[in-house]
Residue frames as qw, qx, qy, qz and C-alpha x, y, z in Angstrom:
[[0.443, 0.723, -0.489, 0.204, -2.91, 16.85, -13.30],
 [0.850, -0.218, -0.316, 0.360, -0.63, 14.21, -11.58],
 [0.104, -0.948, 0.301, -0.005, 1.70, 15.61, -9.18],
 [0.759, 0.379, -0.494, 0.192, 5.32, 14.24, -11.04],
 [0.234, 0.542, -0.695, 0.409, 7.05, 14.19, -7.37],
 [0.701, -0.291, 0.332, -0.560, 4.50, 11.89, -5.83],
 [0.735, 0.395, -0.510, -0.208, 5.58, 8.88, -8.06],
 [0.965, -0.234, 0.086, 0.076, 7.04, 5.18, -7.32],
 [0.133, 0.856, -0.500, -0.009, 10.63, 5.27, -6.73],
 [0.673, -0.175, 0.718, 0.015, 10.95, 1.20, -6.13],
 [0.478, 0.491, -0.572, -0.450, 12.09, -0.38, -9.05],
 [0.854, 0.264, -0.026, -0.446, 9.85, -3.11, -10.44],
 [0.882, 0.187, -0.351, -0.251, 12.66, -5.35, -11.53],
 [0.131, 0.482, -0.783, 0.371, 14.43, -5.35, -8.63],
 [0.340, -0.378, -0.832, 0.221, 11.92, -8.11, -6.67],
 [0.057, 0.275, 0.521, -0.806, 10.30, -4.95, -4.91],
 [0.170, 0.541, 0.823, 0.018, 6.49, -4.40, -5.07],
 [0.124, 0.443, 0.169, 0.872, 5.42, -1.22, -6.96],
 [0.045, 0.264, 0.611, -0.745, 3.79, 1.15, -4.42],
 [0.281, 0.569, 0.772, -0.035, 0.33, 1.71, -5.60],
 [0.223, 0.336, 0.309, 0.861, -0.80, 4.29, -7.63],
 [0.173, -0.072, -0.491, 0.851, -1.16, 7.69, -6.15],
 [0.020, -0.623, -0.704, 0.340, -4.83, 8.91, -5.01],
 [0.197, 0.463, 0.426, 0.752, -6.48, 11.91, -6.46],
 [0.138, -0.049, 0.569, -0.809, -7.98, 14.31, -3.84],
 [0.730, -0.196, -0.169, -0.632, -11.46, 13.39, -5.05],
 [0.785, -0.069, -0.570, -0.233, -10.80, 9.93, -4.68],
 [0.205, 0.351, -0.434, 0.804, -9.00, 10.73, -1.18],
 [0.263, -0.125, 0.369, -0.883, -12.13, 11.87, 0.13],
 [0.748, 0.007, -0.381, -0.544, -14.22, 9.45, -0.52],
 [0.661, 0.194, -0.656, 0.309, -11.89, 7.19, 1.00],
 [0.138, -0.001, -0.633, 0.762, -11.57, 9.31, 4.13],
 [0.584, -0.128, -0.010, -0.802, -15.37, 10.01, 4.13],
 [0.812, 0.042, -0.558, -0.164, -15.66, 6.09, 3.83],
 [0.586, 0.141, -0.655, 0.456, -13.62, 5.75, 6.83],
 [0.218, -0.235, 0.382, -0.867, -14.95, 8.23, 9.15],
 [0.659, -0.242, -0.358, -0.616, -18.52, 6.12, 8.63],
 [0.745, 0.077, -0.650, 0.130, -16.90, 3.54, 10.24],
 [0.302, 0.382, -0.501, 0.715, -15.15, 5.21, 13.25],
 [0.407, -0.680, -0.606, -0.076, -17.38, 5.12, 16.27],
 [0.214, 0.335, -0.362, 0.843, -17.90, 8.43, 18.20],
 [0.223, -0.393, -0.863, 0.226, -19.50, 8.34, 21.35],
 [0.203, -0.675, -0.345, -0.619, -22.14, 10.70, 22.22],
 [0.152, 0.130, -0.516, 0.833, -22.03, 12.82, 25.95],
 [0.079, -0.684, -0.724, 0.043, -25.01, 12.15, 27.90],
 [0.129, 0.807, 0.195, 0.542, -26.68, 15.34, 27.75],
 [0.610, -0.787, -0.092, -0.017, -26.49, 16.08, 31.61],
 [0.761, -0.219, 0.244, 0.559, -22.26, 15.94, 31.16],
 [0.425, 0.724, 0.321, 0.437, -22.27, 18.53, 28.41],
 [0.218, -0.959, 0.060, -0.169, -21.53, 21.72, 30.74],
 [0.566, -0.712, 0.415, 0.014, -18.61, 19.88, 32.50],
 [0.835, 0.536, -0.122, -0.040, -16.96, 18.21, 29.33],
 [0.331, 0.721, -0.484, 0.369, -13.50, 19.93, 29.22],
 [0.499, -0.615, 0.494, -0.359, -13.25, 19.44, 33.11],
 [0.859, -0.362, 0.297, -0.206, -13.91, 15.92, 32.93],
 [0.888, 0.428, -0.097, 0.135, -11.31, 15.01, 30.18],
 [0.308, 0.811, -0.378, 0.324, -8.60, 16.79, 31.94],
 [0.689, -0.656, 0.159, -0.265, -8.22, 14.69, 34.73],
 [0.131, -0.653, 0.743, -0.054, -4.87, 14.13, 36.10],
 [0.609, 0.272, -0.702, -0.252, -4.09, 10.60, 34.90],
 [0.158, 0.001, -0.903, 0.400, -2.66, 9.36, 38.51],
 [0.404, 0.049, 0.280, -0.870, -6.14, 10.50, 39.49],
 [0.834, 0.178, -0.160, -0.497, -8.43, 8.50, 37.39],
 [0.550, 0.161, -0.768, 0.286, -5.82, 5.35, 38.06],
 [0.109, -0.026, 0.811, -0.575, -6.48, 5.60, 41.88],
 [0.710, 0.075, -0.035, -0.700, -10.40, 6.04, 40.91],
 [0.803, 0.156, -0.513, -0.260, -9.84, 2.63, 39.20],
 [0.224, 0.276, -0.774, 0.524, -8.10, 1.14, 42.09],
 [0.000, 0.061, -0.723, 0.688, -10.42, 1.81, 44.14],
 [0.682, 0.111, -0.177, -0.701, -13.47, 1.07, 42.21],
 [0.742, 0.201, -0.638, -0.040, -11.68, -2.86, 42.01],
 [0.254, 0.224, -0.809, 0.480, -11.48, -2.52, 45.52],
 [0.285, 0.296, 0.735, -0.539, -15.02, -2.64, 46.47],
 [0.119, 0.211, 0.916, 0.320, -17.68, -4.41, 45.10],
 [0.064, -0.684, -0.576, 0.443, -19.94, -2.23, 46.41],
 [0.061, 0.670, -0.259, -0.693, -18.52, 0.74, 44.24],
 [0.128, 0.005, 0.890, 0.438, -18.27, -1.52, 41.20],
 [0.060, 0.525, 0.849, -0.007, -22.06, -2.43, 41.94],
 [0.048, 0.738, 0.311, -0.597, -23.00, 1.67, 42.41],
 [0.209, -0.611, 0.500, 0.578, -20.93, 2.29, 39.37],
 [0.734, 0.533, 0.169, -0.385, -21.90, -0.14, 37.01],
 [0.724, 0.535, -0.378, 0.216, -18.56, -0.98, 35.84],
 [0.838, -0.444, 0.057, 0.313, -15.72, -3.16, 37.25],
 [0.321, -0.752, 0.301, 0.491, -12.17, -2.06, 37.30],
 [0.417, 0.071, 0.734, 0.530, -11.20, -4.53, 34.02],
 [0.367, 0.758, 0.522, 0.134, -14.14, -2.39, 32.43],
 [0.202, -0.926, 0.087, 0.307, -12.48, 0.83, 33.62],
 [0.473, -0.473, 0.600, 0.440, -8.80, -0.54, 32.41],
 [0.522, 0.196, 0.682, 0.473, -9.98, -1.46, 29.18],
 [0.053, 0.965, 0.247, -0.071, -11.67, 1.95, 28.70],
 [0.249, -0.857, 0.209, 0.399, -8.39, 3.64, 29.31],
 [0.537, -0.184, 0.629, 0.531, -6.49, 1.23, 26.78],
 [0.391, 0.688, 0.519, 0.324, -9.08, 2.52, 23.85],
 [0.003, -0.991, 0.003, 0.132, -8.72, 5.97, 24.93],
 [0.501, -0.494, 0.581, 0.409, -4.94, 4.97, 24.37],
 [0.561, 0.097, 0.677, 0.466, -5.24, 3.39, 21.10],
 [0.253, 0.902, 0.337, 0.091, -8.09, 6.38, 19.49],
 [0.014, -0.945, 0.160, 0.286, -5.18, 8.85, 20.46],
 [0.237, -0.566, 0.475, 0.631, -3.01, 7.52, 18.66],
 [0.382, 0.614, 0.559, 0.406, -5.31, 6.76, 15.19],
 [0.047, 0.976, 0.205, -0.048, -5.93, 11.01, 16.07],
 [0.434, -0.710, 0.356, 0.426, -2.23, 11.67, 16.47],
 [0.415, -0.123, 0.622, 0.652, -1.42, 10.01, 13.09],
 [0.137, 0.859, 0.492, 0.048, -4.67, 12.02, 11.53],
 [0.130, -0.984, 0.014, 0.125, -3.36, 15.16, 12.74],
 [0.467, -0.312, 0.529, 0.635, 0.41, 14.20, 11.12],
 [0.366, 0.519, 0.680, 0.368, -1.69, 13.03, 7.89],
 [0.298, 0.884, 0.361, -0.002, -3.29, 16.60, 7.74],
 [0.361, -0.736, 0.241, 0.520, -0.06, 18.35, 8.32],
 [0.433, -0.200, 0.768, 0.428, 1.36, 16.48, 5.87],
 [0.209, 0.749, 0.582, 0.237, -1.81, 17.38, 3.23],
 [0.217, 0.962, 0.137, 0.088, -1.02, 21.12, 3.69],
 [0.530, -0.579, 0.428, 0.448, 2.17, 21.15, 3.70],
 [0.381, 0.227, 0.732, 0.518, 2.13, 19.43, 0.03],
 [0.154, 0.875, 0.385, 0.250, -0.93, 22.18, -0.81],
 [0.113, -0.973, 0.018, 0.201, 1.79, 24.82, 0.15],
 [0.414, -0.201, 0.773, 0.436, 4.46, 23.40, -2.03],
 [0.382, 0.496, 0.664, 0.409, 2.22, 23.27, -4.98],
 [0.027, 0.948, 0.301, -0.097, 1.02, 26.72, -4.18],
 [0.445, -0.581, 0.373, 0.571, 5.10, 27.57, -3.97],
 [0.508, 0.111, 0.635, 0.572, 5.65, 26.00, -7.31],
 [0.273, 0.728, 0.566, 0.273, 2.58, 27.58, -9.04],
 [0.258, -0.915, -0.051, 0.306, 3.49, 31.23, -7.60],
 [0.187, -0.514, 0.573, 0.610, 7.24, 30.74, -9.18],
 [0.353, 0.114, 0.607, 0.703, 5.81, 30.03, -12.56],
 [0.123, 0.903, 0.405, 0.074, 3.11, 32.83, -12.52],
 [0.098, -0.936, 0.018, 0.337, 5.99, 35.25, -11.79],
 [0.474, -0.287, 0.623, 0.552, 8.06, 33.41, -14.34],
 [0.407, 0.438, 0.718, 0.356, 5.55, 33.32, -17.09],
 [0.075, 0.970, 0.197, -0.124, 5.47, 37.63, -16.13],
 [0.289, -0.611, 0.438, 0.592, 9.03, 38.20, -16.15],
 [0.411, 0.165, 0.715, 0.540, 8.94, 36.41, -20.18],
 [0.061, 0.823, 0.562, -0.046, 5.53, 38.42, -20.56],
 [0.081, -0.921, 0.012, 0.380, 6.98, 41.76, -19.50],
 [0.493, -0.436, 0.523, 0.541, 10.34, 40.84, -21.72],
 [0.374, 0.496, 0.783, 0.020, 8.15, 39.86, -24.48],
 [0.133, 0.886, 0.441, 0.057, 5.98, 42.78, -24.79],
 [0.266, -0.813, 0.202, 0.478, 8.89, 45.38, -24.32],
 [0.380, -0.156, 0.774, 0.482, 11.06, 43.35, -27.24],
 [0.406, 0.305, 0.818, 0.269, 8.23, 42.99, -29.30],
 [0.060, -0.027, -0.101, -0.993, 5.63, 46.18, -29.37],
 [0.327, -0.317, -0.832, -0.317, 2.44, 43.66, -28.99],
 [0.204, -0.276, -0.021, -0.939, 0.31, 46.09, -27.75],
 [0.845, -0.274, -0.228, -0.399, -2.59, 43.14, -26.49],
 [0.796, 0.022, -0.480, 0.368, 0.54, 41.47, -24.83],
 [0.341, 0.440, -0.133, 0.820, 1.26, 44.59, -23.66],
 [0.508, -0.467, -0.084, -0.719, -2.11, 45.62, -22.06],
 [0.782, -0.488, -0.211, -0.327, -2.07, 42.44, -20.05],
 [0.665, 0.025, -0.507, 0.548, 1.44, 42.69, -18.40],
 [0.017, 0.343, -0.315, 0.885, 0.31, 46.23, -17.30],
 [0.603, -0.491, -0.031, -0.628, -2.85, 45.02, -15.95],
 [0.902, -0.129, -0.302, 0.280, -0.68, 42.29, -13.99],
 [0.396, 0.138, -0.468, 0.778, 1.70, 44.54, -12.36],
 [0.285, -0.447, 0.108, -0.841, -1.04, 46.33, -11.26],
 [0.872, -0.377, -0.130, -0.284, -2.57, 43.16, -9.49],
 [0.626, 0.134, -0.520, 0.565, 1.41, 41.71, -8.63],
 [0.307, -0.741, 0.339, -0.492, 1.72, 42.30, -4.68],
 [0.743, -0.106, -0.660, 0.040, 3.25, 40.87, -1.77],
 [0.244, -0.153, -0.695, 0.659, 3.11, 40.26, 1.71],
 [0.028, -0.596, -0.470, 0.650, 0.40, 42.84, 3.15],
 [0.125, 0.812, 0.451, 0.348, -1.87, 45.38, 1.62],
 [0.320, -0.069, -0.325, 0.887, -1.02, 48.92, 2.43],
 [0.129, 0.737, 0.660, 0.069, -3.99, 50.98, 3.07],
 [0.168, 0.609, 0.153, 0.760, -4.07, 54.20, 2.05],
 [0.154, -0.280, -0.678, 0.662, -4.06, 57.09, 5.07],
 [0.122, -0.771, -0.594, -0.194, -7.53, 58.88, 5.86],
 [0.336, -0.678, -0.300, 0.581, -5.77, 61.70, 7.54],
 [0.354, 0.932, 0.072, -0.026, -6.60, 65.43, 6.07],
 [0.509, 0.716, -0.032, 0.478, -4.06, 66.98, 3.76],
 [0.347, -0.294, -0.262, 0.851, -0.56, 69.07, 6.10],
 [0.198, 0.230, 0.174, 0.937, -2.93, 72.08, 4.98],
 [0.671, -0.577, -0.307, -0.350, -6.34, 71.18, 6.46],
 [0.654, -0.539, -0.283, 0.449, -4.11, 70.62, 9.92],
 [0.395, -0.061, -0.207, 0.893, -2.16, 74.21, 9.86],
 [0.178, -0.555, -0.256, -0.771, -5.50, 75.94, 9.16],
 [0.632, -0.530, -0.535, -0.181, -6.86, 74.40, 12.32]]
């Protein structure tokens, strides 16, 4: 089923280009499954594994003076294995990946949000299509209509379960 409030609202004969026509979640995932192949994630040498978190959290001005002073001796560069322009251009990916992850992490928002909206919608016409049900079956006398509004109220809750208490009867506690 299409969802009717996902539609093009650009009108065709005004000179604007129709926005494309809207994805299906199958076809969605395929897409984003198609993309991830692409994405390159690097792999932590194994020996780094214990000290992960630590090492990503480093203070920014920190890892800037590092670089500084990696570009100030060749000698560090040469122990290191990487010059400073290797260092700097490191940071500028780590710059650009957060923000492909930032607009990911909008994108998913934005993907349940819309799956809690549809769940909204669908919720007000299951308790519309009982209220007609229950009106129905009172109005009429349809006895098979009837049977399956009571076995719907009996499943109709919200918010929280209440559980039932396990404590003994006020008569088992005054004997005691």
């Amino acid at each position: 089923m299409a969802d009717k409030n996902l539609q093009s609202t650009t009108n065709p004969a005004a000179g604007a280009t129709p926005s494309p026509e809207p994805l299906t979640p199958e076809e969605a995932i395929q897409q984003f499954r198609a993309l991830m192949a692409r994405v390159p994630f690097p792999q932590a040498p194994p020996a780094h594994r214990p000290f992960r978190r630590r090492l990503s959290h480093l203070d920014p001005k920190f890892v800037d003076a590092a670089i500084h002073v990696v570009g100030a001796s060749p000698e560090a560069q040469a122990a290191l294995g990487s010059s400073d322009e290797e260092l700097r251009a490191e940071v500028e990916v780590i710059a650009r990946w957060s923000g492909f992850g930032d607009e990911m992490m909008a994108g998913m928002r934005k993907v349940l949000a819309g799956n809690d909206i549809r769940r909204q919608r669908l919720g007000l016409k299951a308790l519309q299509g009982y209220r007609i049900c229950e009106q129905l079956a009172r109005d009429e006398g349809d006895e098979q209509l009837t049977s399956y509004v009571r076995e719907m109220k009996r499943m109709k809750k919200f918010g929280r379960v209440r559980r039932r208490r396990t404590e003994p009867p006020l008569e088992e506690v005054a004997k005691k």
